[in-house]
N, C-alpha and C positions, 0 to 999 in steps of 0.2 A: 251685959257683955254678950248673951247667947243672940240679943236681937239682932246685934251689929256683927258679931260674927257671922251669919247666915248669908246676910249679902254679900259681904266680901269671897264669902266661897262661891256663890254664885255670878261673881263677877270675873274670879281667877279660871271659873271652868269653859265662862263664856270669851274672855282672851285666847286662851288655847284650840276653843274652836274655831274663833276666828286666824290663829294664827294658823292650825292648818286646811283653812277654806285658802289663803291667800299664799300657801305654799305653792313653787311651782311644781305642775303635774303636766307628765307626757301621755300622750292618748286622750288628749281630750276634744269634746266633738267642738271645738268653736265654731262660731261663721267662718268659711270662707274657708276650712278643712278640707282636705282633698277627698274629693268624690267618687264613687268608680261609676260607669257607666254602661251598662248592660244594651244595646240593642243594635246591634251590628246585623242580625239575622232580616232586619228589614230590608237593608241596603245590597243584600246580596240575594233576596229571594226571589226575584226576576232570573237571576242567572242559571240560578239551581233547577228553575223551574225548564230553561230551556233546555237545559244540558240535558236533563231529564226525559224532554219530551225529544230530542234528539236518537239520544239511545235507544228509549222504547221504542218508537216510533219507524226510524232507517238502520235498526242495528248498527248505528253507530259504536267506535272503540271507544265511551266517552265515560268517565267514571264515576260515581255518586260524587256528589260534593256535600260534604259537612263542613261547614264555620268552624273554626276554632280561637277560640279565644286565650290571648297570652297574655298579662301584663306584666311590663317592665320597671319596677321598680327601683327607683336613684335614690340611693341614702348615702348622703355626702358629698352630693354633685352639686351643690346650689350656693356653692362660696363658703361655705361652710367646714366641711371635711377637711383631708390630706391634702396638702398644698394648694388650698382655698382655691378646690380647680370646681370648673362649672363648665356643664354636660348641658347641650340645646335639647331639649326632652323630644320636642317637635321634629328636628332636625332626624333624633334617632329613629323615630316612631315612621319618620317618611324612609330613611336607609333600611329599614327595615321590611315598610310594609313594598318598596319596591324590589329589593336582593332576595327577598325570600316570602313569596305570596303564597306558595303553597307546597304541599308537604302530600308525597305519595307513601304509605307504607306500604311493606312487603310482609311475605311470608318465609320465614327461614329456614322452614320446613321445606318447601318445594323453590323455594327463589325467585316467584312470578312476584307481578304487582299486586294489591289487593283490586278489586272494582270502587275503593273509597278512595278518594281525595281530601285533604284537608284545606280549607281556604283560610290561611293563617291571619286571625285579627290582632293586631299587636296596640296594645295601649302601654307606652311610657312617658313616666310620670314620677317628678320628685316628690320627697316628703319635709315635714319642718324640720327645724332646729330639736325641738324639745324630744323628737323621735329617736333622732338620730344622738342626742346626750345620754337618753334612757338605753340604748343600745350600748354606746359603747361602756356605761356606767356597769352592765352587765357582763361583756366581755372581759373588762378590767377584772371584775371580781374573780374570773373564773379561771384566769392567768395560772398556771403553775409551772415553775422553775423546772428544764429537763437540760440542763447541761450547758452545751455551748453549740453551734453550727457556724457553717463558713459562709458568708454572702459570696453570692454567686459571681460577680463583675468584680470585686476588690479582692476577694478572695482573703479576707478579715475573720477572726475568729470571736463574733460577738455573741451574747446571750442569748438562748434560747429558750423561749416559753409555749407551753402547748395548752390550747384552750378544749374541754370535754363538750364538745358542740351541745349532746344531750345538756346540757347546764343553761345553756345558755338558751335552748331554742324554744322554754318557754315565752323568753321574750319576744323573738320574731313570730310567736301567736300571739302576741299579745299587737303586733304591729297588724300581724295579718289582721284580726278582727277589725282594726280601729279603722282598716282603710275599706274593707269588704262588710261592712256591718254583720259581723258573725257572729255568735258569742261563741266563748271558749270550752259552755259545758257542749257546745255540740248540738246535735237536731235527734228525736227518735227514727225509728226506721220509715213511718208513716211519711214524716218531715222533710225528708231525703233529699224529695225530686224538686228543687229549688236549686238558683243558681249558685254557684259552688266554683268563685273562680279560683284559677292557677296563676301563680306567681313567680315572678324570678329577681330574689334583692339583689341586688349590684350594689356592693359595701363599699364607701372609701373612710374609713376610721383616721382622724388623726393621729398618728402612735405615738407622738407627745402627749397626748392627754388621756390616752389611756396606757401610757408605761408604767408597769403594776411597780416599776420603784419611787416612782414618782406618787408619795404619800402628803403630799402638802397640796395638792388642787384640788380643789370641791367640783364637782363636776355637778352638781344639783345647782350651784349659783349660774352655772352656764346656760339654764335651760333657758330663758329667755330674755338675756342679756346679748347684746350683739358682741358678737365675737369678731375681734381684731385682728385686720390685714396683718401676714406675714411679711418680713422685712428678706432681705435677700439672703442675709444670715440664717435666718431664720428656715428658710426654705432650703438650705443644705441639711438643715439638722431634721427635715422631716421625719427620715427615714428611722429615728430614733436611736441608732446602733444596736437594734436589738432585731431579733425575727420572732413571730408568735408564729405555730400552725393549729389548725382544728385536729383532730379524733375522733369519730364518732364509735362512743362507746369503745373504745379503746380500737377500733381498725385503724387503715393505714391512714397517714399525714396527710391530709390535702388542704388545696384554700378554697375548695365549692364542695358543698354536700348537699345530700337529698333527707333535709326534712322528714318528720312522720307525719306532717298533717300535707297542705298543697302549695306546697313550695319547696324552690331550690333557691339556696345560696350562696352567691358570688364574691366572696373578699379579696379584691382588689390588692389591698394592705397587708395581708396576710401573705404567709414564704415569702419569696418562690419556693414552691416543693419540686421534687423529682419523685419518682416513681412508675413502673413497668415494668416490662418482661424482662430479662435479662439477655442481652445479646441477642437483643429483637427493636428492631427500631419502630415497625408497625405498633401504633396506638399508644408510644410510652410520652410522659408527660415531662420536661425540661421548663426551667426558668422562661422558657421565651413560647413557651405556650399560650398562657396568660397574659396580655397587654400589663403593663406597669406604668403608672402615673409619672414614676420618678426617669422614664426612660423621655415622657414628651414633656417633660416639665427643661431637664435637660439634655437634650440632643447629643448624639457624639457629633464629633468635627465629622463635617461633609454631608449630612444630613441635610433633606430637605429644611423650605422654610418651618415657621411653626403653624402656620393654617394646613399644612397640608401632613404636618406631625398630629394635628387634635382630627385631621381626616382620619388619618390613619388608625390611631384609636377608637373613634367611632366604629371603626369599619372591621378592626379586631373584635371589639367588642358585639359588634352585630352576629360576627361569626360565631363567639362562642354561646350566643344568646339562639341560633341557630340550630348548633350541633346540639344542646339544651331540649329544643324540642325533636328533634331527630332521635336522643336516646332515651328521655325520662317523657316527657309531655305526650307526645304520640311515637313509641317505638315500634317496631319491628313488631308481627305479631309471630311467638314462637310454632305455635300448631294451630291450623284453623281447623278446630272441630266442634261441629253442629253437634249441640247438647242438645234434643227436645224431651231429655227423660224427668220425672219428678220428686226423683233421690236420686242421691251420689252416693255412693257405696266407698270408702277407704280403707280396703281392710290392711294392717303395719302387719305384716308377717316376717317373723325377727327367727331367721334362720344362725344358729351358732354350732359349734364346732366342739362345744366345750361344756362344762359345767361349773363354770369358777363364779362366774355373774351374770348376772339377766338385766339388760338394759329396762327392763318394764317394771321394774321391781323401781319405788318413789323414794327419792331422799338422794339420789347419788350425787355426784358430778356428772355420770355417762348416762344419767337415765333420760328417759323419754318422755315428754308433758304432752300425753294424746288430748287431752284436754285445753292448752294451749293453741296442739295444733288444730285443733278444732276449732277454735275460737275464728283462726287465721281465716280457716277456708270457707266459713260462712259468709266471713264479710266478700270475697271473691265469689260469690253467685248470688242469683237474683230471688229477690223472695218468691216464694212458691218452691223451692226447688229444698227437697229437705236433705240434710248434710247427716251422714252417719258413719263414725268413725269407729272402727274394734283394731283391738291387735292380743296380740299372742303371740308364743314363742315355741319354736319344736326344734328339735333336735337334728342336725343335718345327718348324725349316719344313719340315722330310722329313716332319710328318703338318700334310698342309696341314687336313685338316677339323677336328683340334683345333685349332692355328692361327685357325679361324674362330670353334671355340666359345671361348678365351680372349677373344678380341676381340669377341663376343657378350656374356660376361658382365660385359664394363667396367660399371660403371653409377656416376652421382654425385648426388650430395642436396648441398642449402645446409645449414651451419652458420650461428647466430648464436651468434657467443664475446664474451664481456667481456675487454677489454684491462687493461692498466695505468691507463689514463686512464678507466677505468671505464664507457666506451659498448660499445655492441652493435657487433662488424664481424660483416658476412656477406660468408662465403666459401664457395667450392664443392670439396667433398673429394669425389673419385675413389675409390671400393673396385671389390670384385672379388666379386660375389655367388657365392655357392657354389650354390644350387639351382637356378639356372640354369646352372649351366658343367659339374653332371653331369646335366641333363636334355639340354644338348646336346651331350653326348660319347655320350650312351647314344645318340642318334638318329646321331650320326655312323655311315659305314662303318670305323670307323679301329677294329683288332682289335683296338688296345693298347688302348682306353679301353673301345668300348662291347661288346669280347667279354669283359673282365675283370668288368666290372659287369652284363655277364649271368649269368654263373656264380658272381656273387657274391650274387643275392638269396638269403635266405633262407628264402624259402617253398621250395627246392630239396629241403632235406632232408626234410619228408615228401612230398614228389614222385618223389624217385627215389634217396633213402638207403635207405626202405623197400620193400618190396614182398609184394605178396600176393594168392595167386592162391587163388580160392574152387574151383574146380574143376579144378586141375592135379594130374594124377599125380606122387606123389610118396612116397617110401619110408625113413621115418623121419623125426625131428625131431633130428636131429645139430645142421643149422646152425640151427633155430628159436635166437631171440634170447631167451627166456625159457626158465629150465633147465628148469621145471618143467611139465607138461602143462597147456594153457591150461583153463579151463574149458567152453571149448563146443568140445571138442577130437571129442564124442558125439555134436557135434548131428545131428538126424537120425535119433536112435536109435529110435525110433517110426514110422521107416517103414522099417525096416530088414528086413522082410519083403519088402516090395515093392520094394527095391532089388537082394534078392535074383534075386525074380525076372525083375526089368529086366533088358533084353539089355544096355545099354552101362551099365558100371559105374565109377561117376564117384568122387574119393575127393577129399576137404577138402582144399585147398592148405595151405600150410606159410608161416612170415613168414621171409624172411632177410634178415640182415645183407650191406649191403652197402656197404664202408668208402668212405665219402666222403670229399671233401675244399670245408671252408670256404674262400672266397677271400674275405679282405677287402684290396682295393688302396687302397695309399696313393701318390697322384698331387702330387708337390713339383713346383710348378711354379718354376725358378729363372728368373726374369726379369732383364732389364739393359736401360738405358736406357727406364724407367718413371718416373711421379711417383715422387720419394722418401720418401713421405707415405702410399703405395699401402698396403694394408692390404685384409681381407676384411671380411664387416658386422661391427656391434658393436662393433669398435677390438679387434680379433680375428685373429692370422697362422691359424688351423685352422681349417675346416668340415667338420662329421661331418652323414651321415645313419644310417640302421643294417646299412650294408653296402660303406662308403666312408667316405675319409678324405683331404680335400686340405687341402696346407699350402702357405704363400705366405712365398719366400722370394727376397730383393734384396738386393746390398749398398750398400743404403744406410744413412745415420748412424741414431742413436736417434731414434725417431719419438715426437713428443708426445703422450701418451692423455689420454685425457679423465677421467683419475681420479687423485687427491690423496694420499699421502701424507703427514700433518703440513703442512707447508709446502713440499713437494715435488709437484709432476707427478709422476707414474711414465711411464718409458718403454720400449717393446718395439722389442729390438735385431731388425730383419726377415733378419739375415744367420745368426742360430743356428736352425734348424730341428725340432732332436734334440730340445728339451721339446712343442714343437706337437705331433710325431709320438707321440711318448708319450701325450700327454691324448688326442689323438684317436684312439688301439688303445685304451685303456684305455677311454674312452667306448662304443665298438663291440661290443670283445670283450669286457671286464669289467661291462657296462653301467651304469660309475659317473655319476656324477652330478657335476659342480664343486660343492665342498663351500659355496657361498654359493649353490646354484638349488636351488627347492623348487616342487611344482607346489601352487598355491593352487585350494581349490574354489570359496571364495569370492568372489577376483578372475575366476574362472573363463583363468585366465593362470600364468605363470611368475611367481614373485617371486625378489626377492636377498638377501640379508641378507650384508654384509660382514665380519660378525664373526670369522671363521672361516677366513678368505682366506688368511691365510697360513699358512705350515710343508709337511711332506714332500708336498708335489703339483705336478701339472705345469700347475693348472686356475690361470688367471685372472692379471689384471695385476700383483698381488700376491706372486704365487709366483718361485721364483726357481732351481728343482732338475729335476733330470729321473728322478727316483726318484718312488716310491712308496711309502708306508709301509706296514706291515703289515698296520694296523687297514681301510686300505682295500684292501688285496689280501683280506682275509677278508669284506668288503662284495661283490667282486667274485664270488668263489666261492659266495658264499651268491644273491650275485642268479641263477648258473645254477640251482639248486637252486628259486628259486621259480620263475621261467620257467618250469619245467618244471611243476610244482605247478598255479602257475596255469592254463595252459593245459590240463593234466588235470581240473582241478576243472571247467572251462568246457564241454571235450569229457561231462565226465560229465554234465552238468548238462542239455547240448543232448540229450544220451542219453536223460534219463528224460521230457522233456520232449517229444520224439517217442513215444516209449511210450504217455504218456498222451495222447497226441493220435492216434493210433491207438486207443485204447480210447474216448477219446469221441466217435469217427467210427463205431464199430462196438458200443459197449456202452452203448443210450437203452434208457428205457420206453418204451411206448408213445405218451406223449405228448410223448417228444422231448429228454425231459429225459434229465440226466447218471444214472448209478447214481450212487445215496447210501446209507449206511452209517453204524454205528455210530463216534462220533469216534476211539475210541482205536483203530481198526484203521485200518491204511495203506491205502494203494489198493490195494495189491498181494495184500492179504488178501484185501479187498473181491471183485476180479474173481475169486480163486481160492473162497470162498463162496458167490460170486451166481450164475457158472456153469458153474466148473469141475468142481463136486461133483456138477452134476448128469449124466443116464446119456442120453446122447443120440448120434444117429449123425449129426448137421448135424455140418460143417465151425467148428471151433471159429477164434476169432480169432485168437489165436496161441496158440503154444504152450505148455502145462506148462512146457517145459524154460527158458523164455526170465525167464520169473516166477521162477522158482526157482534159476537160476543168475545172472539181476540181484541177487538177494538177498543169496546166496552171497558172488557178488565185491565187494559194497559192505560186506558184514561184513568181507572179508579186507582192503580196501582200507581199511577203518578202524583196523584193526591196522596197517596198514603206515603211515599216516600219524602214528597214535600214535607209535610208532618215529621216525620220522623228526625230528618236532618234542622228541621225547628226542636225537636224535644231535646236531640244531642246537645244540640248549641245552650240550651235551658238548662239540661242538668236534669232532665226528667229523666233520667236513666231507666225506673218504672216504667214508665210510659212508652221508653223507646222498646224497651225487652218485649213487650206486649204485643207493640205493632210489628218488631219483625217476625215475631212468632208468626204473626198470620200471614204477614211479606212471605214468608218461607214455605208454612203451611200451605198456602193458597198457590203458589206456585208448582209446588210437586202436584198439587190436584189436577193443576191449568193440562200439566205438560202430562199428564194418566189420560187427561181428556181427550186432546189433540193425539194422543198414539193413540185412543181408542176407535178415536173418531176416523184417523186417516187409515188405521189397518182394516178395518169397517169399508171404508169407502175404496181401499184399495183391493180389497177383496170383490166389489160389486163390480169394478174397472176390468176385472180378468174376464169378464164375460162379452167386452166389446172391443172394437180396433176402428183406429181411427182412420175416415173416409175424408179424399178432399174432394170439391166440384166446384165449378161456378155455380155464382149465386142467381137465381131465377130474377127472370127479367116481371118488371111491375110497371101498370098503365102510369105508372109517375114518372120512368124514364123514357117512354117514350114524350112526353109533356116536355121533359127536361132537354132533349134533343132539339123537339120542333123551335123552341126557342132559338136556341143557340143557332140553327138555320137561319132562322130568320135574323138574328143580328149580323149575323156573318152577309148577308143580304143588303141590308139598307146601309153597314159600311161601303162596300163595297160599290152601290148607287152614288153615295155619297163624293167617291173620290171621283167617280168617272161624270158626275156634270159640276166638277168644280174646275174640273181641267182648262188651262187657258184656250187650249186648241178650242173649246165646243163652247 
């Protein structure tokens, strides 16, 4: 019996393997699986290149161009989904890449453009059945009962379910990887600089088969079974009589949220929700935000046809797929500040009032995870850059002059709010201005405040990160901060005779690195026995400038804000701290943006757009996490990278811009005017033509060397910027930090050079004036005359014995 026993066990174990080999599974790589496609930087690097050599070249307004790569992902567009509707992938991918090819950001700090352009590459593209069953089998799950809500057009009181996006958005990693070949543990830090795309799902769930009461359909038998046309009945009942909304981590209701890893997502199926400001129409979010399927599935009376109803969806949809990279993908950058230091300094200095609790003190509800926040702010800078965070707590009446500036920056404005009873009350709210409580900390004598915010501007670092001494002795380029020999490392070399002969023999200084350190202080002011309604502008616990960070924290209850969810206020608890602090390092150091502010040229102001508010951020009333997501950690890295960029592009620009104002100060005709020249030669030609070629012993304007190694470096500087806008597009974020380091570096050298060189040469200038005369006559113009005699000659024979008369 033991013999025959054996096998049979070994036949029931090999059933069961097979039985779950031949289970269906979603995510799996078959042939013919959707692919992504990485190389668009080919097809646009001729462009970039000229644009490139444009700018450098004629000071053109022309702005960097970086590729940006978006993909658009359809789940439920393929006959499959909510009212078995189907999305021309090709069709959106062309609305797309022609309505919105490129993307300028701004600075919202100052409201200019940046010198970057984004050249938007858009890939959409659907996914299978078995994706899209595993998705919604997850959704299902995650369903919980919150009441009832009213549909927006019928105005019906049906069931309301609300999904914890966190729950669920393991799975849409689990989509991300299968389409982007990722794996889900992630890459080390080494691994990084690999491409690393962004995504946007476009969800259409069918809410019949994922209605969490509907417990009798197997939604695992669907996954690769074809799923059956809807009957006309059948497509009135899509709608399911029910609404589900997302939460992320318990913030406000929406049907799109941002992800922790690189993606956002779009449910279609999901609300309609409502939410904004109250009694502010700018940026609030209404039913008719969102395109809805069930709007062009059935049209109202008088409505266009239905091609020009699935236009119109298309074209909504483009929009919000739009505004998507306008707020999350490539936002707004909030402060452009050139970091070249090699620590970041944070020190939490927790100013309180009181003695009852210490935010810093571990275990509480209101305590502080400096630890946490630490975690945050390394991923937001580039390695090499070391991250050091302290805090500590002192006593506000031991600094009586802060003391005075708290009590300074009280200030209160009238409110008029609508009641229940639907009249206007006015009342008077109490806040805590921020630009005034660090204008008057910085005046204070008090070392905690206004020595910390001294040594935290940032114009420090090219003040005294760098250094460079034109005339100091000095023996070798060990520590120079560029590995390779700068280009006017010679200059000079043209008088290098007569330096010989000079008695004191002077030799080009050297640039060295000298490691700084950033200080951004973040000042928590813990108060007690204040209004419990206290609050900073805006209905705001943080104020950032771009080298500071104060947070305002009390324990008092949930304070009322002035902004709506659904049929909810939203409220901010002023005793947690730990998410303020977070958006406000993240605003400073990362220079992000709250993914609902955009700077408008238009309005010539800030706008909002609330679409966007919720999911993995620490920004706005809606948020609800003290993380950060990926997609905006790689926002944050890429903003040090223009920072630098730009302000190189600007440095260069101010560079040639004096050159030639130096040449039209010293290079007129005689009548005053500019030298003019053939159009397709530069200026640079021009001056090196007009009077460089000629053989003269005057004091020339400037030098050979200076014309010809501007040339040089704006050639070299073109390649390195080609490069760089290749690395952006790659995901070499490394690679790009590196190069503009020297982009940046190399530029403040160029423009030290060129002032050195023209105050040099304009110093030599004051010892001459300019003489005009004719030009002396040469035995060639006489040659060049006798000719032209003699032509004018044998014309002239010619007409008079051709004449009829002779």
């Amino acid at each position: 019996m033991k013999r025959i026993k054996i096998p049979y066990c070994l036949l029931g174990i090999l059933l069961s393997l097979i039985c779950v080999e031949s289970a269906p599974q979603a995510y799996r790589r078959d042939p013919g699986h959707p692919t992504w496609h990485h190389g668009a930087f080919h097809d646009v690097k001729d462009s970039v290149r000229s644009d490139l050599r444009q700018m450098l070249h004629s000071r053109a307004e022309v702005p960097f161009q970086v590729p940006l790569e978006v993909n658009v992902v359809l789940i439920g567009f393929n006959g499959d989904g909510g009212y078995r509707y189907s999305v021309d992938s090709q069709k959106l991918d062309e609305f797309l890449r022609v309505g919105f090819p490129t993307h300028r950001p701004s600075c919202l700090e100052t409201g200019q453009h940046l010198d970057i352009e984004h050249h938007v590459v858009f890939n959409a593209f659907p996914i299978g059945q078995a994706e899209l069953i595993a998705l919604e089998k997850a959704v299902k799950a995650a369903m919980a009962p919150a009441g009832s809500a009213r549909e927006a057009d019928f105005g019906r009181e049906v069931p309301l379910f609300e999904v914890e996006a966190t729950a669920v958005e393991s799975e849409f990693e689990k989509l991300y990887s299968y389409l982007f070949d990722v794996e889900n543990a992630g890459f080390p830090a080494e691994e990084m600089d690999r491409p690393r795309p962004t995504a946007i799902f476009v969800v259409n769930f069918d809410k019949t088969r994922i209605d969490p009461r509907n417990k009798e359909l197997d939604l695992d038998s669907l996954m690769y079974e074809k799923i059956p046309p809807l009957s006309e009945e059948d497509m009135k009942k899509q709608e399911g009589d029910y609404i589900y909304r997302y939460r992320y981590n318990g913030g406000g209701a929406s049907q799109i949220w941002l992800g922790s890893g690189r993606f956002v997502v779009l449910d279609l199926s999901a609300g309609p929700c409502t939410y904004g400001k109250i009694e502010t129409e700018e940026g609030s979010v209404n039913p008719k935000t969102l395109p809805r399927l069930q709007n062009v599935v059935f049209p109202r009376p008088g409505e266009s046809n239905e091609q020009s109803t699935r236009d119109t969806f298309v074209g909504k949809l483009a929009a919000v797929v739009a505004t998507t990279v306008e707020h999350v993908i490539a936002p707004d950058v909030r402060y452009e500040t050139v970091d070249m230091t090699t620590r970041l300094l944070v020190p939490i200095i927790v100013l309180q009032n009181h003695n009852r609790y210490n935010i810093m003190d571990k275990g509480h509800n209101y305590s502080i995870d400096v630890e946490a926040i630490e975690a945050e702010v390394k991923k937001m800078v580039h390695q090499g850059q070391e991250v050091v965070i302290v805090g500590g707590s002192h006593a506000l009446h031991r600094h009586e002059k802060l003391s005075i500036a708290v009590s300074k920056a009280m200030r209160s404005h009238s409110l008029q709010e609508t009641k229940k009873d639907g009249r206007f009350h006015v009342h008077t709210k109490t806040y805590l201005d921020g630009a005034i409580l660090k204008e008057e900390m910085e005046r204070s004598a008090d070392v905690l405040a206004a020595g910390l915010l001294e040594v935290s501007d940032p114009d420090l670092s090219s003040k005294f990160f760098l250094r460079q001494d034109w005339m100091e002795d000095s023996d070798g380029t060990d520590e120079s901060i560029l590995k390779h020999k700068p280009l006017w490392a010679s200059y000079g070399s043209r008088n290098q005779k007569d330096r010989k002969k000079s008695s004191e023999k002077k030799k080009q200084g050297n640039v060295y690195r000298t490691y700084g350190t950033r200080v951004v202080p973040v000042f928590v002011l813990s108060l007690a026995d204040v209004d419990q309604h206290l609050m900073m502008e805006d209905d705001s616990l943080v104020w950032t400038s771009n080298d500071v960070v104060i947070v305002l924290q009390h324990k008092s209850e949930k304070i009322p804000l002035s902004y709506v969810s659904e049929l909810e206020r939203r409220h901010a608890v002023p005793s947690q701290a730990q998410r303020h602090i977070l958006a406000g390092l993240a605003s400073v150091v990362g220079g992000l943006s709250a993914p609902y502010e955009k700077a408008s040229h238009v309005h010539e102001r800030h706008v909002v757009n609330w679409l966007l508010a919720a999911g993995c951020h620490p920004f706005g009333p809606f948020s609800n996490t003290s993380q950060i997501s990926q997609l905006l950690r790689d926002v944050a890295l890429r903003n040090i990278v223009y920072a630098r960029v730009h302000s190189a592009l600007h440095r260069i620009r101010l560079t040639s811009e004096a050159v030639q104002a130096f040449a039209a100060e010293h290079l007129k005709t005689p009548l005053g005017e500019p030298v003019k020249g053939k159009k397709n030669k530069s200026s640079t030609e021009l001056w090196v033509e007009k009077f460089y070629k000629k053989k003269t012993n005057l004091p020339e304007p400037f030098p050979h060397e200076l014309v010809e190694r501007l040339e040089k470096y704006l050639d070299s500087l073109e390649e390195q910027l080609v490069d760089l806008s290749s690395m952006l597009y790659d995901h070499r974020l490394q690679d790009a930090h590196l190069n503009s380091s020297e982009i940046f570096q190399s530029s403040i050298f160029t423009q030290q050079y060129v002032q050195h060189v023209l105050t040099s040469e304009r110093e030599k200038m004051k010892c001459c004036s300019i003489q005009y005369k004719f030009p002396t006559h040469s035995s060639q113009n006489y040659i060049y005359a006798g000719i032209l005699l003699a032509g004018f000659f044998v014309y002239f024979a010619v007409i008079f014995f051709a004449s009829p008369a002779r």
